[in-house]
VODREN-175712 format. One record per residue (C-alpha): x, y, z. Coordinates in steps of 0.05 Angstrom, whole numbers, plus 5000, padded with zeros to 4 digits. Each point is the difference from the previous one (the first is absolute). Example, Ala and Ser with C-alpha at 12.3 -4.5 7.8 and 13.67 -1.06 7.14 Angstrom:
BEGIN
524649105156502750694987
This chain:
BEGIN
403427312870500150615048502350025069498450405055505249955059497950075067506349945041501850625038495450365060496249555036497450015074500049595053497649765069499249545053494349604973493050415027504450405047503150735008502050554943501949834922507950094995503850074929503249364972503449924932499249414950502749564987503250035074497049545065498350215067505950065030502950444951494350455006499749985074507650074996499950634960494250345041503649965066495049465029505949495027506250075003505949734954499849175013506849974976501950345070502749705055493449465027495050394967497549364963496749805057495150525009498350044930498549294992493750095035497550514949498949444950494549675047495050564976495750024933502050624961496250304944501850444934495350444953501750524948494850324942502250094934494950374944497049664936496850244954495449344969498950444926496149654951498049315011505749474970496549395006506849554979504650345051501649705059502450415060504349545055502450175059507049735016503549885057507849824988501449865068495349995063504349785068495649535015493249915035496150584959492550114982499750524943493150454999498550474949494650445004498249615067498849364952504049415024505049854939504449395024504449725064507449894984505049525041505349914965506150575002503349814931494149984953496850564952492350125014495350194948493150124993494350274958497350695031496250294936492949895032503050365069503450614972495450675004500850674964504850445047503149825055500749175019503049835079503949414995501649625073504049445028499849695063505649565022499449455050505749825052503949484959503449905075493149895029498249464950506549624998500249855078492649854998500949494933506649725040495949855067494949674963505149564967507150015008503949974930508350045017503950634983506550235030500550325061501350745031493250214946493350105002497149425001495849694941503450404945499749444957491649984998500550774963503550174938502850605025508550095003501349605055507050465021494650435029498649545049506750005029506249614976506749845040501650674958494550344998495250395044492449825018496050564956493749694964499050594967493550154948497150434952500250154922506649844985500250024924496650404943492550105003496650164927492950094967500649654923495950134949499649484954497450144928497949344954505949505025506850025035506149605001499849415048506049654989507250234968504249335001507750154965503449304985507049964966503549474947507750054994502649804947506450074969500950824992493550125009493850015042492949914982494550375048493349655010495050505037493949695019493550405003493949925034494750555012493550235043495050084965492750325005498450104920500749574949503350484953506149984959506250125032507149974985505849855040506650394971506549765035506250474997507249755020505750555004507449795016505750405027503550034941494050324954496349324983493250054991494749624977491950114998495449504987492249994996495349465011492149795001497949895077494049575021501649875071506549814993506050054947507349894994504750444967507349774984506650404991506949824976506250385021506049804965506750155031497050225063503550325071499449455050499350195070504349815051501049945077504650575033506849744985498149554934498750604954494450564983493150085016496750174935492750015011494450014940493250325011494549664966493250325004492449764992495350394973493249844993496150364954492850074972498050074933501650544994506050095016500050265069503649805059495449655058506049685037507749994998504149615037508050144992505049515039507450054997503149304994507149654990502349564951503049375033499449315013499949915076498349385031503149535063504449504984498549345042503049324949502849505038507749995012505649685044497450295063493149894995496550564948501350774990496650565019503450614964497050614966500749924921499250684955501049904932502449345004505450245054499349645067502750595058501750005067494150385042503950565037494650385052495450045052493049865028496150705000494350165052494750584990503850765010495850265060493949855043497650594975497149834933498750784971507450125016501649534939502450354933503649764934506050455024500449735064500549274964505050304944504350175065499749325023500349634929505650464984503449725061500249354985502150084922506150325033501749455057500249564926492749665015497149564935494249725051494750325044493749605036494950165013497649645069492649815009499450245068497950744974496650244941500749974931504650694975496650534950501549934933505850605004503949455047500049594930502250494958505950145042501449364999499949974926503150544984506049865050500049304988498549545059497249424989494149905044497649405040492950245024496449545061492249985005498350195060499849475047505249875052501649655063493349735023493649564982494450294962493149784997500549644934494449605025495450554982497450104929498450735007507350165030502849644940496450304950501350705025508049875001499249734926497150604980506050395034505149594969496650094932499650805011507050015003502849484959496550364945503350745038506849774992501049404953502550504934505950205048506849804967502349905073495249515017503549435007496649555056493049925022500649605082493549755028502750235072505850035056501049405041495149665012501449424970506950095043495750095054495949204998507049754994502950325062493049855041497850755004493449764957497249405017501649534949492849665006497249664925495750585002503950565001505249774950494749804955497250655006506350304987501749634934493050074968500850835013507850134991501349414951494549944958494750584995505750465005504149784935494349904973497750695003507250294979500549544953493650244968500750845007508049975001501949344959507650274980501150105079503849465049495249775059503349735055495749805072503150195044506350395035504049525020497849434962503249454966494549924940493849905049496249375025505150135073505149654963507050315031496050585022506250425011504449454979508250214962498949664934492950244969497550715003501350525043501850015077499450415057505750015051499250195067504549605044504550664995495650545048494549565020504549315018506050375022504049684957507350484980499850274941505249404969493549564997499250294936504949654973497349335011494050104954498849954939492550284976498350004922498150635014499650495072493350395007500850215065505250035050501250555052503150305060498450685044502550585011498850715033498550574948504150654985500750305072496350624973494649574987499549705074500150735017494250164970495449525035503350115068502050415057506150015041498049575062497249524943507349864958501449375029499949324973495749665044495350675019492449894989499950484943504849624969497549385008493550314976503750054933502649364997494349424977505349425000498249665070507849955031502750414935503750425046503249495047501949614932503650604975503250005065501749255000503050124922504350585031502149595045503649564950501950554959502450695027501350305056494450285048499950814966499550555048492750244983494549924961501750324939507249514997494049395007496450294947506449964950503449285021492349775001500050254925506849694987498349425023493849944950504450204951505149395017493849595002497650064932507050074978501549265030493249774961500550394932507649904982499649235018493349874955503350394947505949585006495249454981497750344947496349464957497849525055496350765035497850474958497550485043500250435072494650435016502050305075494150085049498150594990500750654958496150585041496050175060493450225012501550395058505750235036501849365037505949525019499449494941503349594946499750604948505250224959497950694995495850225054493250405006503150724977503949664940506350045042504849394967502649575068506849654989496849374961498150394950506450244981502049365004494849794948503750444960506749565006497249405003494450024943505350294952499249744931507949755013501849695065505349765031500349765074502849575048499149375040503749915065502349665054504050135057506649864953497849924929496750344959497049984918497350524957494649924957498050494934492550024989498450274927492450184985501150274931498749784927508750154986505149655026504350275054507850015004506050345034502949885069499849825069504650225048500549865083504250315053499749735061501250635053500950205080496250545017505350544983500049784923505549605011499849394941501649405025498449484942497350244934498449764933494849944934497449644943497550144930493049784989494949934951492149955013494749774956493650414995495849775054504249625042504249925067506649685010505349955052506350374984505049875060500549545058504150315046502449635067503150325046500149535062507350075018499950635007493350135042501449505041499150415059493650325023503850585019502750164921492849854977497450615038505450424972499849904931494350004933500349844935499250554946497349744929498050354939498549794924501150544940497049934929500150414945493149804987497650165075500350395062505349775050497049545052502850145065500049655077503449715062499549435039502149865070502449365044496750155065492150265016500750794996498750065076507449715008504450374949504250395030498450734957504050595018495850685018501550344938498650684972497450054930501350474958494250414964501750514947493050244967501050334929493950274957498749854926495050224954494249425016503549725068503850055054505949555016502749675063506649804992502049505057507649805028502049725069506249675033497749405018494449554984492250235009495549625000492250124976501550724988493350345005498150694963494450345029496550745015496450345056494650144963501349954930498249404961503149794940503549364957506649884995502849604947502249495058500350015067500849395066506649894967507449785026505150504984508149655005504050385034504050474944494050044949497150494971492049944989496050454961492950025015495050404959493850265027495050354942497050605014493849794968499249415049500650545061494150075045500050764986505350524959507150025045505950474989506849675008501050255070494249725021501749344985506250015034495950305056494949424999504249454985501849465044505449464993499649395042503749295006498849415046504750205054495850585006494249655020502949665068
């Protein structure tokens, strides 16, 4: 098979109107508009607003491309394919109507042999105003979807974050957003490569299942090559009618492993279908994993599991809930998604979903997740609303966008979980959908039948599960504690404090959150100086949680003191996400067993916004992710505590046993020890246990030695890193901290820098930071005891561009919470 690409130079216009301009694919409007000066940067200050209205319009694309037809091959097929059209698009060739698309997420293809002429060939797509069609399909007949959107996203299968989301802007943007390519197809193709796996004992037997297009009724073979890590490799040729199946046994083979488990070995096994001759007419090469992965769910004192299980291994999800990288589709790139991958191997992630309110990733967000090794929990792409399942024709195109990508992604190692959708089973529970016999009828026939059904068929070693949060389907428990997953939102959205966490116990945590302001240079860049105030309309223009600001406010309230200006909100609103998910994550992991799992709302941002992200739009880590760091460590240990007692619990998420020591010191500000002690323990792979009870009611009796005193607690293994952290008697707003300076002695060494810390007296949440620099530090949001010495490293390669050692000293800032009021 040959391709011809034609991605690159394209034109565009407003449909029938003005001059041509230059646009790149695959790309969409905006980026082309974008990048020829036509509007200005959305990102910036309200500028949403008056690009919205751009999207009302029909636009149009052409480029030519030469062919030269040759001799007449009467069994070659030429087809036109279109990986990714966003979303109402009539494709033309030669002036010849070839097909309407209107779905976002499938792959297009069609025979153009009888169209193509010698020379040159004018290819042209017009795109209709997905905005225009949604409100007109939602005043016809209202289906529910959330709020503060466009309304009727749910009628189009287009990523519904570009509608607007209480994170995201309003930008229905459109064009050719993926790979365009002219095949030619000589005698047959393949049309399906299936890879299943059989563990046994020490080895693994490969069964790839064949099935090609065909257009001759020649011979063919099929010859199926597997290659290994460690050298293995193994050919084998078959006889192919239309379909075959070819199997391979690997003895002693390199199981992969989640991020924290072990390697990530991965096999290549390749397809290649030849003629009878012996040449190639199509190859297709996939990298894949060899592991069992599947979702626990057998029945147990609590109700019935839900836990990941690799290998026979049941884990503890550690991660978070990712949404699409930009609203600008052509500013996506494998190294943009290596960045943010990356980032979450090193805050100790094993887990990453994939929510259904955006789009489905490229294969290259896969691979990284294979080769890095995060298990991935991938939505469809329905969320939050009603869809016309009443309509045949709706249905059938969504099945044949599900099946497009099951068959994409389903080789993947880190698939782990195929979900129907996000909440809206939730959502006829809570009375957001109305729970009418039609619409739930509706909703199990799609979601809990034809959807397993199809995965079941095109991906049969991969775990369905209908929805996100579900307890099993049928709205039994939709987002009940003892089946399935849960979503918990009575922290943020029902102003609960952040202790609530500790009164539940989910099998498993897909989605819990709380808001923050981004890096300060980040609010810089989509502001001005009149507009860097909390409650300014450019602000608020960046903040898509209706009251998200005033609930920050109300959560300060019970936490810190007011800070002096915006940039001392924007740090104690990150600490306080931090504490948030802290609260959640070290209780559930506590429970390890009864929840096996904590996936924080949400990884990234789309824009640069006020949000639940960890890391905002630039990549720039806020406080919570740094805490991710602590508090997904493979080794735990934390505490539990009241105003006067307090117990600390080791988590251990390793295959080895865990033992050593414990030790406590309870302290005044001024590193005075008042009480101290330890314990020996030992920890069984995969486990949690309590190691001390300590009371110490007599002693903080009063409120007024409660706000002068913490408790310092570390644990030290051999066979692990020392697991470090404090805990206080009184909400932070009330202990009485001492303005303190801290000390910051910057040395150079061959592939970092290093910050050595020291200061008299406690500081809390010390803070390391740059002007303009960006970088990583090896930790960071941290307390520092009075008469410590920290060392923090900070990698040169993880600098935002090449610094000399003065200049870090130059750029660096070091902050603590007194600082901040």
């Amino acid at each position: 098979m040959q391709i011809l690409t034609l991605d690159g130079k394209w034109q565009y216009r407003r449909l029938g109107e003005g001059q041509w301009r230059e646009g790149l694919v695959p790309g969409t409007l905006l980026g082309d508009m974008l990048r020829g000066g036509e509007v200005e940067d959305p990102f910036y200050r309200d500028n949403e607003a008056r690009v919205l209205p751009l999207f009302d319009h029909d636009y149009e694309y052409r480029r030519t491309f030469a062919w030269e037809t040759g001799k007449a091959e009467s069994r070659t097929r030429r087809l036109l394919r279109f990986e990714g059209l966003d979303t109402l698009a009539e494709v033309e060739l030669n002036g010849r109507p070839l097909f309407a698309s209107d779905n976002m997420f499938r792959t297009y293809e069609v025979e153009v042999g009888d169209l193509l002429v010698q020379g040159s060939n004018e290819l042209r797509v017009v795109f209709r105003s997905s905005v225009a069609y949604m409100r007109k399909r939602q005043a016809e007949y209202a289906l529910f979807g959330i709020p503060m959107v466009v309304e009727g996203y749910t009628y189009l299968r287009k990523a519904h974050h570009m509608s607007g989301w209480d994170w995201g802007p309003k930008l229905p943007d459109c064009g050719i957003w993926r790979s365009v390519k002219l095949l030619s197809v000589a005698g047959a193709r393949w049309d399906d490569v299936l890879v299943r796996q059989r563990h046994e004992l020490g080895r693994v037997q490969l069964n790839v299942a064949l099935r090609a297009d065909r257009i001759a009724e020649d011979a063919y073979r099929a010859q199926v090559t597997v290659e290994g890590p460690d050298g293995f490799r193994q050919v084998r040729t078959v006889q192919l009618n239309e379909s075959a199946s070819v199997d391979v046994e690997i003895d002693n083979p390199q199981l992969w492993w989640p991020n924290g488990f072990g390697e990530q070995p991965l096999y290549r096994v390749e397809a290649a279908l030849l003629d009878a001759s012996g040449s190639t007419l199509d190859q297709r090469s996939l990298r894949v994993g060899l592991r069992e992965l599947t979702v626990n769910t057998e029945p147990d004192e609590w109700g019935s599991a839900f836990a990941f299980q690799i290998n026979g291994v049941d884990i503890f999800s550690m991660g978070a809930d990712y949404i699409p990288e930009d609203n600008v589709l052509g500013r996506l790139s494998r190294e943009r998604s290596e960045r943010l991958v990356r980032d979450c191997v090193r805050a100790n992630f094993n887990t990453i979903r994939v929510w259904g309110g955006g789009f489905y990733p490229d294969d290259y967000f896969y691979d990284l997740c294979d080769e890095y090794g995060l298990i991935v929990w991938q939505d469809f792409m329905f969320a939050c609303g009603v869809y016309p399942l009443d309509d045949g024709a709706f249905i059938d195109n969504a099945v044949a966008e599900l099946a497009d990508n099951v068959k994409r992604i389903r080789h993947h190692a880190s698939i782990g979980l195929i979900c129907g959708n996000n909440e809206i089973e939730m959502f006829f529970e809570d009375g957001r959908i109305a729970n009418t016999e039609e619409n739930r009828r509706a909703y199990v026939s799609f979601f809990e039948e034809r959807l397993p059904a199809l995965v079941g068929e095109l991906a049969p070693d991969t775990f369905y599960w209908p929805g996100s949060p579900s307890s099993g389907g049928d709205f039994f428990e939709s987002n009940g504690q003892n089946h399935g997953d849960g979503h918990y939102w009575d922290v943020w959205h029902g102003n609960q404090p952040f202790t609530d966490y500790r009164n539940t116990y989910f099998r498993y945590m897909s989605e819990f959150g709380f808001e923050s302001l981004p890096d300060y240079r980040t609010t810089l860049s989509f502001t001005e100086p009149e507009d860097r105030n909390l409650f300014s309309y450019v602000m608020e223009c960046h903040q898509k949680n209706p009251a998200g600001n005033q609930k920050i406010l109300a959560y300060l309230a019970e936490t810190f003191r007011y800070p002096k200006d915006l940039r001392s909100l924007g740090l104690v609103s990150q600490l306080m996400q931090a504490e948030a998910m802290r609260y959640g994550v070290e209780h559930w992991r506590r429970h390890r067993g009864r929840c096996m799992g904590a996936l924080y709302w949400q990884l990234n941002d789309c824009w640069p916004t006020l949000s639940w992200a960890s890391i905002d739009y630039f990549g720039r880590w806020k406080a919570l992710h740094y805490f991710a760091r602590r508090f997904f460590a493979p080794v735990l240990l934390s505490a539990c505590e009241t105003e006067t007692d307090v117990s600390l619990h080791i988590a251990n998420e390793r295959l080895t046993a865990l033992q050593g020591n414990v030790s406590w010191a309870l302290k005044d500000m001024d590193g005075g020890v008042l009480e101290s002690g330890g314990a020996e323990f030992k920890a069984d792979p995969l486990s949690a246990i309590c190691v001390a009870e300590l009371d110490f009611a007599e002693r903080l009796a009063s409120p007024d030695v409660r706000r002068r005193v913490y408790l310092e607690y570390a644990l030290e293994s051999d066979g692990a890193p020392a697991s470090l952290g404090t805990a206080y008697f009184a909400p932070a707003k009330y202990v009485e901290l001492k303005h303190t300076d801290i000390r910051a002695d910057v040395t150079e060494e061959a592939d970092r820098f290093v910050v050595e810390l020291s200061a008299p007296s406690l500081a809390r949440y010390v803070e390391l930071s740059f002007w303009t620099l960006d970088g990583l530090f090896d930790d960071n949001y941290f307390d520092l005891p009075a008469g410590t010495v920290r060392r923090i490293g900070l990698p040169k390669a993880e600098l935002s561009k090449a610094a000399s050692l003065d200049e870090i000293r130059a750029e660096l800032t070091v902050t603590s919470l007194t600082d901040t009021y």
